[in-house]
ZADO-1210 file (C-alpha; in nm, 4 decimals, padded with zeros to 6 digits):
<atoms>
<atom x="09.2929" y="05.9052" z="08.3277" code="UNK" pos="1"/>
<atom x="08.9292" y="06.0064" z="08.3363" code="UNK" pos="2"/>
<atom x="08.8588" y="05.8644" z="08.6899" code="UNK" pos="3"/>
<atom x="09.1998" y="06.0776" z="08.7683" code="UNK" pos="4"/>
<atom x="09.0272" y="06.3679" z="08.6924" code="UNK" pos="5"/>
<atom x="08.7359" y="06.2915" z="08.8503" code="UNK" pos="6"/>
<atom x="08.8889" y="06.2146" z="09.1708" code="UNK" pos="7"/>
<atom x="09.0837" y="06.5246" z="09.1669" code="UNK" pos="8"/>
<atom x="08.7678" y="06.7120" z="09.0884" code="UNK" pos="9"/>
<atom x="08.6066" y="06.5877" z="09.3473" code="UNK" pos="10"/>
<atom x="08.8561" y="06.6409" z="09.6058" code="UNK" pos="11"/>
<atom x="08.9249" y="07.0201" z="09.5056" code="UNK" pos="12"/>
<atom x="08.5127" y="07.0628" z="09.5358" code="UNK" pos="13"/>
<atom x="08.5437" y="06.8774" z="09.8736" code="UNK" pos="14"/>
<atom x="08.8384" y="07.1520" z="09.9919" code="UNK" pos="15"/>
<atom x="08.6590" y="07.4552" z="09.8364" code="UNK" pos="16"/>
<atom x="08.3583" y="07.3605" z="10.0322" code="UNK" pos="17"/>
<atom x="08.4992" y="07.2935" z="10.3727" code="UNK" pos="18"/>
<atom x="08.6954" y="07.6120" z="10.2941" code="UNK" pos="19"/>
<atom x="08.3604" y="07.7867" z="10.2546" code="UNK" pos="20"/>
<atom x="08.1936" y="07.6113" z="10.5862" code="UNK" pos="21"/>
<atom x="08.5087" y="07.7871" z="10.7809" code="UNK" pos="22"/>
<atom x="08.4976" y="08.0975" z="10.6288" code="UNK" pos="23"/>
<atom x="08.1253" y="08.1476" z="10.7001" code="UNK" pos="24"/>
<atom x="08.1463" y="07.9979" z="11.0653" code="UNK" pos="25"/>
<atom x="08.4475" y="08.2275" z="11.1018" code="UNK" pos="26"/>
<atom x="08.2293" y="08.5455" z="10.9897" code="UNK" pos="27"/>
<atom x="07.8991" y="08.4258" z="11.2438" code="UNK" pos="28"/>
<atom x="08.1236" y="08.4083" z="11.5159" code="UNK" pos="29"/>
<atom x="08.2731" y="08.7259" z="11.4719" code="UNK" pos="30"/>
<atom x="07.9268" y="08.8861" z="11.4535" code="UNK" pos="31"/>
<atom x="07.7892" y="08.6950" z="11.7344" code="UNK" pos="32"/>
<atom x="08.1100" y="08.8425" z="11.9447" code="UNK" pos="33"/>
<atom x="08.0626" y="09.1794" z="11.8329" code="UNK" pos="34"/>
<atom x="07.6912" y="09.1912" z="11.9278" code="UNK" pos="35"/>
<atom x="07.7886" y="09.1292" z="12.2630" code="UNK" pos="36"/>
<atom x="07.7794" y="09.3984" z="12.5463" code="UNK" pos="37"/>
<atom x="08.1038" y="09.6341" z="12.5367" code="UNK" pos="38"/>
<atom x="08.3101" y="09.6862" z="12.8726" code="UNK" pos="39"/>
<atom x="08.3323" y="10.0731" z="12.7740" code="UNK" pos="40"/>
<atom x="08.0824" y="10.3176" z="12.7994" code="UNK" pos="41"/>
<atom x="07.9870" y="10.4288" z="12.3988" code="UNK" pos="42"/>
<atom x="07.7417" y="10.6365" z="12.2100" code="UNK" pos="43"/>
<atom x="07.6668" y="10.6411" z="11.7977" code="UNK" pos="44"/>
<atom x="07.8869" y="10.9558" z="11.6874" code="UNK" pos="45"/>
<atom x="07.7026" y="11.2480" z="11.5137" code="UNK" pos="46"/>
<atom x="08.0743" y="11.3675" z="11.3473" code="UNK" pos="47"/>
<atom x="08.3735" y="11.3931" z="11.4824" code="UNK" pos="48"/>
<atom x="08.3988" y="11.6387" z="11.7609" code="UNK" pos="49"/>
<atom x="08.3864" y="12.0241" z="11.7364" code="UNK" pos="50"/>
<atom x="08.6115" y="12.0315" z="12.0779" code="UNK" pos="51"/>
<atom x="08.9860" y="11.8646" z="12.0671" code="UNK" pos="52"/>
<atom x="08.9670" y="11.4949" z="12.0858" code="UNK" pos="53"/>
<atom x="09.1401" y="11.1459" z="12.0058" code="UNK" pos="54"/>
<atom x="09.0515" y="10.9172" z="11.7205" code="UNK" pos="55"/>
<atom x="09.1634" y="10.5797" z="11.7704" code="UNK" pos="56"/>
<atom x="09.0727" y="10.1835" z="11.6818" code="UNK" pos="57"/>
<atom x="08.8061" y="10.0666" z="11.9314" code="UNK" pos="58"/>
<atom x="08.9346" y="09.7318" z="12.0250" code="UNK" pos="59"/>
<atom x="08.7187" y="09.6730" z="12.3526" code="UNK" pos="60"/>
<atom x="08.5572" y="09.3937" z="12.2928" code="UNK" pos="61"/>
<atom x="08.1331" y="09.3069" z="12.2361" code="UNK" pos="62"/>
<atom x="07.9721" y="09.5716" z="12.0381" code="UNK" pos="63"/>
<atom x="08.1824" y="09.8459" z="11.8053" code="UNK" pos="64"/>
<atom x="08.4788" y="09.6222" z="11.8253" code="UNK" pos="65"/>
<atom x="08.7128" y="09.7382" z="11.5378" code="UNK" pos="66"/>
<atom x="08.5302" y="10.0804" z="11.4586" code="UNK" pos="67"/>
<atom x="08.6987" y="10.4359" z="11.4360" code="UNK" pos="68"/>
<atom x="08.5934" y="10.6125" z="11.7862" code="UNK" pos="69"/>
<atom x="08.6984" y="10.9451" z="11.9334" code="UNK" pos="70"/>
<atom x="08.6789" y="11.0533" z="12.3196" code="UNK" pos="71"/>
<atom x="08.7171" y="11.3959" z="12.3565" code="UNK" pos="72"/>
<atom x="09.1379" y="11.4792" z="12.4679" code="UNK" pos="73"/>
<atom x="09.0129" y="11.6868" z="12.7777" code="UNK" pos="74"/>
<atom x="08.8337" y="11.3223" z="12.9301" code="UNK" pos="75"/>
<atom x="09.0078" y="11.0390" z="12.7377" code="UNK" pos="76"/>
<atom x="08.8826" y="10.8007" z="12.9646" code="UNK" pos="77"/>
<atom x="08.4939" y="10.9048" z="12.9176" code="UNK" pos="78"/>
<atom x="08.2603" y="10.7970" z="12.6519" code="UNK" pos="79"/>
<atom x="08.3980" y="10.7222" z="12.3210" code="UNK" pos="80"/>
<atom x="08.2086" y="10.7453" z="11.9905" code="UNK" pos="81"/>
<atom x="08.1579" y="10.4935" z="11.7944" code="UNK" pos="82"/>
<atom x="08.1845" y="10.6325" z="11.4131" code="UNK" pos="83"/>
<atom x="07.9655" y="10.2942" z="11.2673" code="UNK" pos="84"/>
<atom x="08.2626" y="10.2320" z="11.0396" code="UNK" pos="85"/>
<atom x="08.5290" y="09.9443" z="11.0806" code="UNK" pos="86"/>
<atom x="08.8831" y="10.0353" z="11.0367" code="UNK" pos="87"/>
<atom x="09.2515" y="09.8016" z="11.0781" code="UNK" pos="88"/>
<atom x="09.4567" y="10.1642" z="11.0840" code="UNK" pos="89"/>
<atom x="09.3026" y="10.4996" z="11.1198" code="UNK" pos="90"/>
<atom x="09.4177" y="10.9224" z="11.1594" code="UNK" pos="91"/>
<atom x="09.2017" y="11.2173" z="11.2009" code="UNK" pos="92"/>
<atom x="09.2848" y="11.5544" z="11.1648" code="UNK" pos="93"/>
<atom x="09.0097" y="11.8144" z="11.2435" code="UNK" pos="94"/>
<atom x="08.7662" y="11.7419" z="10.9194" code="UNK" pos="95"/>
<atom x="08.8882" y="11.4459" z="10.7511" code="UNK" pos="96"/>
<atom x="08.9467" y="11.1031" z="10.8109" code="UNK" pos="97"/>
<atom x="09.1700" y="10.8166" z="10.6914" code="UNK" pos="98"/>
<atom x="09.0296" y="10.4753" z="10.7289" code="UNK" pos="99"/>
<atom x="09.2481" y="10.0923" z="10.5951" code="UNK" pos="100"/>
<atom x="08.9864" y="09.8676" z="10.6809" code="UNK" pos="101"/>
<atom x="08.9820" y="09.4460" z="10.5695" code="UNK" pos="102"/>
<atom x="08.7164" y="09.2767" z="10.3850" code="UNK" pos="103"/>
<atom x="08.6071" y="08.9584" z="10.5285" code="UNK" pos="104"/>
<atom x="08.4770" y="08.8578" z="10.1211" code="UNK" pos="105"/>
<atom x="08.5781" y="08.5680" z="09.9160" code="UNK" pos="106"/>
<atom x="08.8166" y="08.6641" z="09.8287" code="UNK" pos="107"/>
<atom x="08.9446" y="08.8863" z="10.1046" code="UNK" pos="108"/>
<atom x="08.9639" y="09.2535" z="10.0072" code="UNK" pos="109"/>
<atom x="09.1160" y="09.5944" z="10.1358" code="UNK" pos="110"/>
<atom x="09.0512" y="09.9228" z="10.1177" code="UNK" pos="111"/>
<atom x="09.0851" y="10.2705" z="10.1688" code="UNK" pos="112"/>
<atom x="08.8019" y="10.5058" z="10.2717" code="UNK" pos="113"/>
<atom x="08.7733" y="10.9034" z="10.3219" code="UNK" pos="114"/>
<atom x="08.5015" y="11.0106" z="10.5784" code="UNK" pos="115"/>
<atom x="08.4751" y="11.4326" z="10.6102" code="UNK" pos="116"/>
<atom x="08.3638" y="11.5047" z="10.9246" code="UNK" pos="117"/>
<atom x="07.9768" y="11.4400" z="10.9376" code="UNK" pos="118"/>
<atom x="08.2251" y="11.0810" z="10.9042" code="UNK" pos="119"/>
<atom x="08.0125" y="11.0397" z="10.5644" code="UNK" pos="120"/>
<atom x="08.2562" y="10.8606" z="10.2891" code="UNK" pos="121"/>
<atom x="08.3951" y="11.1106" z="10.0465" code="UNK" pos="122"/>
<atom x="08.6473" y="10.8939" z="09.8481" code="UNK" pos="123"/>
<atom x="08.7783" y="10.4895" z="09.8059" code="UNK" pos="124"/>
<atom x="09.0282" y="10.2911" z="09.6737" code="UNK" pos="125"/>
<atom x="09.1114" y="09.9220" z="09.6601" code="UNK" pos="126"/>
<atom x="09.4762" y="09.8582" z="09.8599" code="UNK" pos="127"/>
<atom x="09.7157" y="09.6395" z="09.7461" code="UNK" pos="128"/>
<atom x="09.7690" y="09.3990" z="10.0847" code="UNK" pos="129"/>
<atom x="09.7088" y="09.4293" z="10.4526" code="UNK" pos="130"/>
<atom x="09.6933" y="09.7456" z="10.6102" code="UNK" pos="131"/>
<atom x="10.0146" y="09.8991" z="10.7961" code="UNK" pos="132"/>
<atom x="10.0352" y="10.2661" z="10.8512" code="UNK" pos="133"/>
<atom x="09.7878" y="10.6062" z="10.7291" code="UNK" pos="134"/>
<atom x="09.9085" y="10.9513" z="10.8140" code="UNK" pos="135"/>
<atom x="09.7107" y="11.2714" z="10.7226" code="UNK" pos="136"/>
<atom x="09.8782" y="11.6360" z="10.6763" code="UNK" pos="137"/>
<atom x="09.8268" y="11.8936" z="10.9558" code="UNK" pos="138"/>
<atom x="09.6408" y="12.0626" z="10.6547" code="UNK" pos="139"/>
<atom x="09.4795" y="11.7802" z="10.5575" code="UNK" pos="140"/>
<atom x="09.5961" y="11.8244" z="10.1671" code="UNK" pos="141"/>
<atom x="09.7765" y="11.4628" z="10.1822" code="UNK" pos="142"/>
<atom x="09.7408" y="11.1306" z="10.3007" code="UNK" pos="143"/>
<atom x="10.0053" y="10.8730" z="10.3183" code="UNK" pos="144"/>
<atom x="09.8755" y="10.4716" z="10.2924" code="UNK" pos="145"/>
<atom x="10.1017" y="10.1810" z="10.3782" code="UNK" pos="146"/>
<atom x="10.0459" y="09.7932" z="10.3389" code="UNK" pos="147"/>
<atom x="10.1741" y="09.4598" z="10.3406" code="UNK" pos="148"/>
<atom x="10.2129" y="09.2946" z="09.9860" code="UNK" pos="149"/>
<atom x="10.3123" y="09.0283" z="10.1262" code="UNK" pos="150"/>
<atom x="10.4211" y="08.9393" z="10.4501" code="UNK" pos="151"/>
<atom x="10.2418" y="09.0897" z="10.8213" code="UNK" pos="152"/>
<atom x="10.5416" y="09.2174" z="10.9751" code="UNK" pos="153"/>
<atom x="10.8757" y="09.4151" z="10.9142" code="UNK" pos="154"/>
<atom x="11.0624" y="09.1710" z="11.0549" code="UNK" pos="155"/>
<atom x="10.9350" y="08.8642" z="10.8649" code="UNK" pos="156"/>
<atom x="11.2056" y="08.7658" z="10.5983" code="UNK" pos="157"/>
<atom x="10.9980" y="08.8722" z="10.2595" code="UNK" pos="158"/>
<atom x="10.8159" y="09.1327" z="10.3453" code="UNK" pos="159"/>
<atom x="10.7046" y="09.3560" z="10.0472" code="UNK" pos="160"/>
<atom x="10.5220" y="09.6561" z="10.1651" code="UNK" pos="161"/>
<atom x="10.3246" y="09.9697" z="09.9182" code="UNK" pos="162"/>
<atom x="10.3698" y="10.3291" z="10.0600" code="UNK" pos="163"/>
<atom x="10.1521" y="10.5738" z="09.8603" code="UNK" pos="164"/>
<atom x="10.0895" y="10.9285" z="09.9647" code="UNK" pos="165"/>
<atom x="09.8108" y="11.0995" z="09.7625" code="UNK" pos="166"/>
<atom x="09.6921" y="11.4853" z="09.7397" code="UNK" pos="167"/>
<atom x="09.3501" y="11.5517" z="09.8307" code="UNK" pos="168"/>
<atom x="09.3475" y="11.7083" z="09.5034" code="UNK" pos="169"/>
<atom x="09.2964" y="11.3611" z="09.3237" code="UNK" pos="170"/>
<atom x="09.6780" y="11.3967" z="09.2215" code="UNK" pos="171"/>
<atom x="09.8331" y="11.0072" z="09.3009" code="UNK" pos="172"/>
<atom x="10.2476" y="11.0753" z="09.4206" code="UNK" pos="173"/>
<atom x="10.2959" y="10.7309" z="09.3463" code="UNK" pos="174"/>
<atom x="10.4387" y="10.4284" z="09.5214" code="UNK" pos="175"/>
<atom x="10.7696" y="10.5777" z="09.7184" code="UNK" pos="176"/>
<atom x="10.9686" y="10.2563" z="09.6343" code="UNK" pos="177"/>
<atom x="10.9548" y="10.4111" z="09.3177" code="UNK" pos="178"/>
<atom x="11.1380" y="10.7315" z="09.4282" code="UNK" pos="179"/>
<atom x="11.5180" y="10.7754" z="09.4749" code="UNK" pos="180"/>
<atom x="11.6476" y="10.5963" z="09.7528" code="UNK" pos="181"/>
<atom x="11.9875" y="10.8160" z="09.7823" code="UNK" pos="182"/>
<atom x="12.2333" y="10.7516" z="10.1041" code="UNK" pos="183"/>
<atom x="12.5696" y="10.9560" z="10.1326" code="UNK" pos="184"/>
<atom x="12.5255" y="11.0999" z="09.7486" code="UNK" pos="185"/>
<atom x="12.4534" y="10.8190" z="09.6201" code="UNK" pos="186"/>
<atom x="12.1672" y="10.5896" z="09.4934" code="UNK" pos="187"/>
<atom x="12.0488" y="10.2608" z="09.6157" code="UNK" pos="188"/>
<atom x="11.9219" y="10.0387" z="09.3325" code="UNK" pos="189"/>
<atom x="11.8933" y="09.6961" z="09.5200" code="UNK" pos="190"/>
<atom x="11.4955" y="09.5412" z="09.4637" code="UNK" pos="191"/>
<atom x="11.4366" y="09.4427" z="09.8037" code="UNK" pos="192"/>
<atom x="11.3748" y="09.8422" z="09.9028" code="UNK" pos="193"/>
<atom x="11.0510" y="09.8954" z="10.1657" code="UNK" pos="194"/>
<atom x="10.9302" y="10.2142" z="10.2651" code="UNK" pos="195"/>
<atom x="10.6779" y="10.2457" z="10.5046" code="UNK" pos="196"/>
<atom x="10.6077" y="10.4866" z="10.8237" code="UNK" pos="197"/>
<atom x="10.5168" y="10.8433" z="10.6650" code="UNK" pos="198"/>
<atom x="10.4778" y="11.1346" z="10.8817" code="UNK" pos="199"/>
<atom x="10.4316" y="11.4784" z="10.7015" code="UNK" pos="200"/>
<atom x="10.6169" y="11.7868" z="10.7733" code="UNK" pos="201"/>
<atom x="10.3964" y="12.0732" z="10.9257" code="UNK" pos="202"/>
<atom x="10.3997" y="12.3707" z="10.7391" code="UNK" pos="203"/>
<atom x="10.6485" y="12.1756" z="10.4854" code="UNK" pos="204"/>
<atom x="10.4008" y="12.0539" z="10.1404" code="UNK" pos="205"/>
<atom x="10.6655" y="11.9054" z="09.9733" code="UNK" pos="206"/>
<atom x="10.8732" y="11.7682" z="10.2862" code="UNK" pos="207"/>
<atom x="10.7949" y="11.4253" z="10.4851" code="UNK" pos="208"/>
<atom x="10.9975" y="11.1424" z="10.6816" code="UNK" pos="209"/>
<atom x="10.9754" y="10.7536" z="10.6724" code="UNK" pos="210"/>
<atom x="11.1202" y="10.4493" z="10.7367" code="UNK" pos="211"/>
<atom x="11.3664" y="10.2738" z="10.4177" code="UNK" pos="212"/>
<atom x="11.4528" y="09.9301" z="10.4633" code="UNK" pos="213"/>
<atom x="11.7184" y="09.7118" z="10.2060" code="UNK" pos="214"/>
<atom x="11.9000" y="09.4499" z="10.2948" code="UNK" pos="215"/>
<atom x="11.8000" y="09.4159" z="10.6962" code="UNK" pos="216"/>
<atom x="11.9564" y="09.7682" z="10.7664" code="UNK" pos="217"/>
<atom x="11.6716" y="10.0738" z="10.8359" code="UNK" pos="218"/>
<atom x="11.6898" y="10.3855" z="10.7856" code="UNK" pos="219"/>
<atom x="11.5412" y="10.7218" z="10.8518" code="UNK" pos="220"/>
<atom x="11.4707" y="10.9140" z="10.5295" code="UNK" pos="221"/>
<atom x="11.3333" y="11.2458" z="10.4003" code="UNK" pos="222"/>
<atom x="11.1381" y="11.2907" z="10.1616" code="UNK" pos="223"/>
<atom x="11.0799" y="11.4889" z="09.8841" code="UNK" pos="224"/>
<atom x="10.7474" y="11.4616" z="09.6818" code="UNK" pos="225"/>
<atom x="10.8516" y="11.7489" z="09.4050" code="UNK" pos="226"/>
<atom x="11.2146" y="11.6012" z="09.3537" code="UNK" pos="227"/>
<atom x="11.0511" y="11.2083" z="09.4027" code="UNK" pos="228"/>
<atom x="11.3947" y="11.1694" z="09.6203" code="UNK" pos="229"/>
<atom x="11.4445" y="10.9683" z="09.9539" code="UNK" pos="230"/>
<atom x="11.7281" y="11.1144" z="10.1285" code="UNK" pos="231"/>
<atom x="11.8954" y="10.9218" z="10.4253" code="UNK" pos="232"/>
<atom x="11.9413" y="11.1287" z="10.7327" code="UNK" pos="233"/>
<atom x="11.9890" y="10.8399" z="11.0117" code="UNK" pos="234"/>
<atom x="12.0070" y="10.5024" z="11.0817" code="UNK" pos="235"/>
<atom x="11.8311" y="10.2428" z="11.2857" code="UNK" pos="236"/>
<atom x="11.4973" y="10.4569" z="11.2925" code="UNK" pos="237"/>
<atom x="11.1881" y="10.3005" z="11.2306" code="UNK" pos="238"/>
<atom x="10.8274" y="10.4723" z="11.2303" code="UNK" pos="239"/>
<atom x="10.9116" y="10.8321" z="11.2735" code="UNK" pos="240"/>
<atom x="10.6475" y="11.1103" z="11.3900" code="UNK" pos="241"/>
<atom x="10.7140" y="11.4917" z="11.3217" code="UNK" pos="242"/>
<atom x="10.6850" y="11.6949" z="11.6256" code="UNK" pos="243"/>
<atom x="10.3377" y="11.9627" z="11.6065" code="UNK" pos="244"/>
<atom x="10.6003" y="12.2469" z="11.5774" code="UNK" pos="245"/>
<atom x="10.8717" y="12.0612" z="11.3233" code="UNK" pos="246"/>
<atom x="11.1434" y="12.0609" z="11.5259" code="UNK" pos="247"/>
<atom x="11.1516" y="11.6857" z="11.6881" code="UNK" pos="248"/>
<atom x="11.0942" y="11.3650" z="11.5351" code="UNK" pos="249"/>
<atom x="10.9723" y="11.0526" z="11.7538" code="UNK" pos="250"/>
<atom x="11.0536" y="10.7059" z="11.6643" code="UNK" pos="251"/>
<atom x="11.1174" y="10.3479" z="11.7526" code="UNK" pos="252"/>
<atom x="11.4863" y="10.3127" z="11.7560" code="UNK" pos="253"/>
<atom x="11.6639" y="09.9885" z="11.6937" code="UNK" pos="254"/>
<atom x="11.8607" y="09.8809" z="11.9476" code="UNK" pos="255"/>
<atom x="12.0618" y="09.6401" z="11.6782" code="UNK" pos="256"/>
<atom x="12.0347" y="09.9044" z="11.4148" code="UNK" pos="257"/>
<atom x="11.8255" y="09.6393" z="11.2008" code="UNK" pos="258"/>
<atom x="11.4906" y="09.4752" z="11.0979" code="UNK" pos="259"/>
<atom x="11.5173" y="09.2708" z="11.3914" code="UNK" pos="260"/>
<atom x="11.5521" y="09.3247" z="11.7541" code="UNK" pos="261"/>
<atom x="11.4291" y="09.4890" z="12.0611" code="UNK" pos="262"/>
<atom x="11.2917" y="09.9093" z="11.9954" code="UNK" pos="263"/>
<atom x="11.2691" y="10.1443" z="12.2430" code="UNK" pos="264"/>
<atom x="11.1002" y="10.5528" z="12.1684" code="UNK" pos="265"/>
<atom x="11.3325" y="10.7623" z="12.1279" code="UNK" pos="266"/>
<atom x="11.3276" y="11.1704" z="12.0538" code="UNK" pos="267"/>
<atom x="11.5716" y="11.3528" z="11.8052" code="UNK" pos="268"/>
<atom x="11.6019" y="11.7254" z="11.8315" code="UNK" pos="269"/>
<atom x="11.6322" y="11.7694" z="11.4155" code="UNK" pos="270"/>
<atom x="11.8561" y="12.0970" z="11.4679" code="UNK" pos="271"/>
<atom x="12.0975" y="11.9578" z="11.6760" code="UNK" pos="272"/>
<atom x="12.0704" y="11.5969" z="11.6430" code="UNK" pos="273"/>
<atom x="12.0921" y="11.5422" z="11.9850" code="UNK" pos="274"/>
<atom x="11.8671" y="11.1977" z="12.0804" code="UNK" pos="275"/>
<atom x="11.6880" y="11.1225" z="12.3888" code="UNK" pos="276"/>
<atom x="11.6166" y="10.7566" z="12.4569" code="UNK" pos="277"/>
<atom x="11.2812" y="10.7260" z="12.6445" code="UNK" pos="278"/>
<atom x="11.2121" y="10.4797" z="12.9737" code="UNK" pos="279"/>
<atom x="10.9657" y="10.2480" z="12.7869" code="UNK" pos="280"/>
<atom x="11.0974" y="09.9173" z="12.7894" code="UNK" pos="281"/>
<atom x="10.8192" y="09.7269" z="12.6199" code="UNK" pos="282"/>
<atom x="10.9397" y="09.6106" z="12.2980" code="UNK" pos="283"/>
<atom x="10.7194" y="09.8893" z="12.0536" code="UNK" pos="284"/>
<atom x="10.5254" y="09.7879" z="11.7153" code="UNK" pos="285"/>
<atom x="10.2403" y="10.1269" z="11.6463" code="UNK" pos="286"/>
<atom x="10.4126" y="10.4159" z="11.5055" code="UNK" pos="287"/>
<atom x="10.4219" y="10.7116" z="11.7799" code="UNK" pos="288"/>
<atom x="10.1810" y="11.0120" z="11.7874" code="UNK" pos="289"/>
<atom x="10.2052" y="11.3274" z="11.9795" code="UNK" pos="290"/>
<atom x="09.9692" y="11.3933" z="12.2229" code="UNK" pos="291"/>
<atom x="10.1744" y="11.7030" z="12.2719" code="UNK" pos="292"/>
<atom x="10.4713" y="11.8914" z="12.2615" code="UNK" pos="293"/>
<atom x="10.5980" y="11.7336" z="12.5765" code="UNK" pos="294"/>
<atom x="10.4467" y="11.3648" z="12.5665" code="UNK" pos="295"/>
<atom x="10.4039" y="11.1279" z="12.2565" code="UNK" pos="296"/>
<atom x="10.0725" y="10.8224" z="12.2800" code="UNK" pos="297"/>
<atom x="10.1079" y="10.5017" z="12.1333" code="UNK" pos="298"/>
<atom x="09.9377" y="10.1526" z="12.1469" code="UNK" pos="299"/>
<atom x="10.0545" y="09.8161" z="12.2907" code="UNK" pos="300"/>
<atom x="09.9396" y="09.4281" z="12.3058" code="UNK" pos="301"/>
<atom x="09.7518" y="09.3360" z="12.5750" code="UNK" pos="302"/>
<atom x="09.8440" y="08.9752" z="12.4316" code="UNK" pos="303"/>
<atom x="09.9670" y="08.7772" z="12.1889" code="UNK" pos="304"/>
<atom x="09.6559" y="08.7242" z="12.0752" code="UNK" pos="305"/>
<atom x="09.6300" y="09.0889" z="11.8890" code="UNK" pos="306"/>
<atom x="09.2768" y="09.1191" z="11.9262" code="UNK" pos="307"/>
<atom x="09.2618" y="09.4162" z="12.2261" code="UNK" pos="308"/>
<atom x="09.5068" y="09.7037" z="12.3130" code="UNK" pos="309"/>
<atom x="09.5553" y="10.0126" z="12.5204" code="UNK" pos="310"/>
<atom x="09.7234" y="10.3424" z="12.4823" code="UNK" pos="311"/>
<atom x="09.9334" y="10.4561" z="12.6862" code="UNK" pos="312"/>
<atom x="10.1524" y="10.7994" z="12.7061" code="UNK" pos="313"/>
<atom x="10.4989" y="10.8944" z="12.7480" code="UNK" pos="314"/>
<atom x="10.6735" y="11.2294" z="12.8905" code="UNK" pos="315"/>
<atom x="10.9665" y="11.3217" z="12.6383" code="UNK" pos="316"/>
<atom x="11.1634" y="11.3714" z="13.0000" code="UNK" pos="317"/>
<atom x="11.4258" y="11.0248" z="13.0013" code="UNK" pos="318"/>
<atom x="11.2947" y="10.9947" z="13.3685" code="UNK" pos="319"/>
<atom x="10.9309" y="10.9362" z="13.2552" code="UNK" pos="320"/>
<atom x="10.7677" y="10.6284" z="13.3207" code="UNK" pos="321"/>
<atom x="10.4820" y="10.5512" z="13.0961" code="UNK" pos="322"/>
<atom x="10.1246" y="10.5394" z="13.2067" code="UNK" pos="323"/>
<atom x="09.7909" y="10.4351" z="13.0706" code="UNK" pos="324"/>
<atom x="09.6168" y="10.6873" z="12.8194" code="UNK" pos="325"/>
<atom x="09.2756" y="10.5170" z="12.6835" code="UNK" pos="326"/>
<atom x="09.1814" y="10.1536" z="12.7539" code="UNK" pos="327"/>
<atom x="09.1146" y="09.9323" z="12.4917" code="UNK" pos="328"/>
<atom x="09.2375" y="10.1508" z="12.2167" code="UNK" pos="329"/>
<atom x="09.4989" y="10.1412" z="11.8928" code="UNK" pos="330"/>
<atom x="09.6005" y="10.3603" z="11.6355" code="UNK" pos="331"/>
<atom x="09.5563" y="10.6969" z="11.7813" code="UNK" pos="332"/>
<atom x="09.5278" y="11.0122" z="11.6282" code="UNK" pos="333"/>
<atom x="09.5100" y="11.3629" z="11.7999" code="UNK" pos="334"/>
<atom x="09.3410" y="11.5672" z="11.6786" code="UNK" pos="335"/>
<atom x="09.3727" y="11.9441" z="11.8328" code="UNK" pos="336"/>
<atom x="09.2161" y="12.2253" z="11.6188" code="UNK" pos="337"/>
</atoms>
């Protein structure tokens, strides 16, 4: 039994080890990549911009690969600024900035950082999984965070996800899984509840919409942060994004009115409910942003690979045809007074 033991021993140190070897030639090649030259034209940001601009996820690759960069909105295709700090999801709004970055420890960890606008860290937090979603308030008094718990995609059978939206006033709102999930007057109970997707109401403090999941079916849902209610309002919406002037919410809508299937962007005029299915007809996975009050930006896969990305922008006319925004880009966030 002894020479069991041993044995066993011997092969977990064996695995831990080659583990390790992996891990660290993993990390080396990563920074070997990222010293490389970049394909875009950069400079080391000072702040974030006094003028308008877009923050987004550099993904170009060589050096800054993976940091939080603006270009200013009047030249999105000039030099973009690298901010010096890494970041899987980010948003801007004028003086504040929301960062879910990775870890590459042992073991892997995630987090949440606050940068004011000299992009100096103001606040952290340890996140519960991999990074999703982060929406600021116009105002900047609230942030919304959203990861996976488990699971790296909302249409992987599983999936647990943590939405938490927290007041720049230290107070915590909590995890919105644990708020009222209430369809047709009634409340959903079942465990297998996701929310994810926050955008914030402008003008609104208490009001915001997201994405509910149970059961494969989505919905659209507003929210309610004094009552702790989620109220649904649609069906088949995914990722929604409040208009600058509250009176249009972009999405990804599901054509099968489920977790799964194709999404194209659509537009719903929240007075009259009229929708207005866009002419994209890539299949969509970054939650909309609007660039503005005509034309919403967004970020699609170069590859499979996920590594690099572009943005590209969309005319809310259903003739539009989509066109290229900012190369090698993700996760934008504009940012206009």
């Amino acid at each position: 039994m002894r020479r069991r033991w041993l044995i066993l021993l011997a092969i977990v140190v064996l695995v831990a080890a080659g583990a390790s070897v992996f891990t660290v030639s993993a990390f080396q090649a990563a920074k070997t990549s990222q010293q490389a030259g970049s394909p875009v034209a950069t400079v080391a940001a000072e702040g974030l911009p006094a003028a308008p601009f877009v923050m987004f996820r550099n993904t170009a690759p060589g050096q800054g690969f993976g940091q939080a960069a603006t270009v200013l909105l009047a030249d999105p295709t000039g030099q973009r600024a690298l901010s010096g700090h890494s970041c899987d999801r980010v948003y801007a709004v004028m003086n504040l900035v929301s960062c879910l970055s990775t870890r590459n420890e042992i073991p892997t960890k995630f987090e949440a950082t606050v940068y004011d606008r000299s992009l100096d860290p103001v606040e952290s937090w340890a996140l519960g999984g991999i990074p999703s979603r982060t929406r600021i308030s116009a105002d900047g008094s609230l942030l919304a965070s959203t990861v996976f718990v488990s699971g790296h995609s909302y249409a992987a059978a599983g999936f647990s996800t943590e939405t938490v939206i927290r007041g720049r006033d230290a107070t915590v709102h909590g995890n919105l899984e644990e708020f009222a999930l209430i369809s047709g007057g009634t409340q959903i109970k079942a465990s297998d509840r996701n929310i994810w997707g926050v955008t914030f109401v402008p003008g609104q403090p208490d009001a915001f919409y997201a994405t509910a999941s149970s059961q494969g079916k989505i919905w659209l849902v507003r929210g309610s942060l004094q009552d702790r209610t989620l109220t649904v309002t649609a069906t088949g919406i995914e990722c929604p994004s409040v208009s600058p002037d509250g009176t249009r919410i972009a999405y990804k809508k599901s054509v099968s009115g489920t977790l799964v299937g194709h999404r194209n962007i659509a537009v719903l005029d929240i007075a009259s409910g009229t929708e207005t299915v866009l002419a994209e007809q890539r299949d969509i996975d970054d939650q909309l942003e609007w660039l503005d009050a005509d034309t919403v930006v967004y970020g699609v896969p170069r590859d499979e690979s996920g590594q690099d990305s572009d943005v590209w922008s969309l005319a809310t006319d259903p003739a539009a045809q989509p066109s290229l925004f900012i190369e090698h880009a993700w996760s934008p966030a504009v940012v206009r007074q």
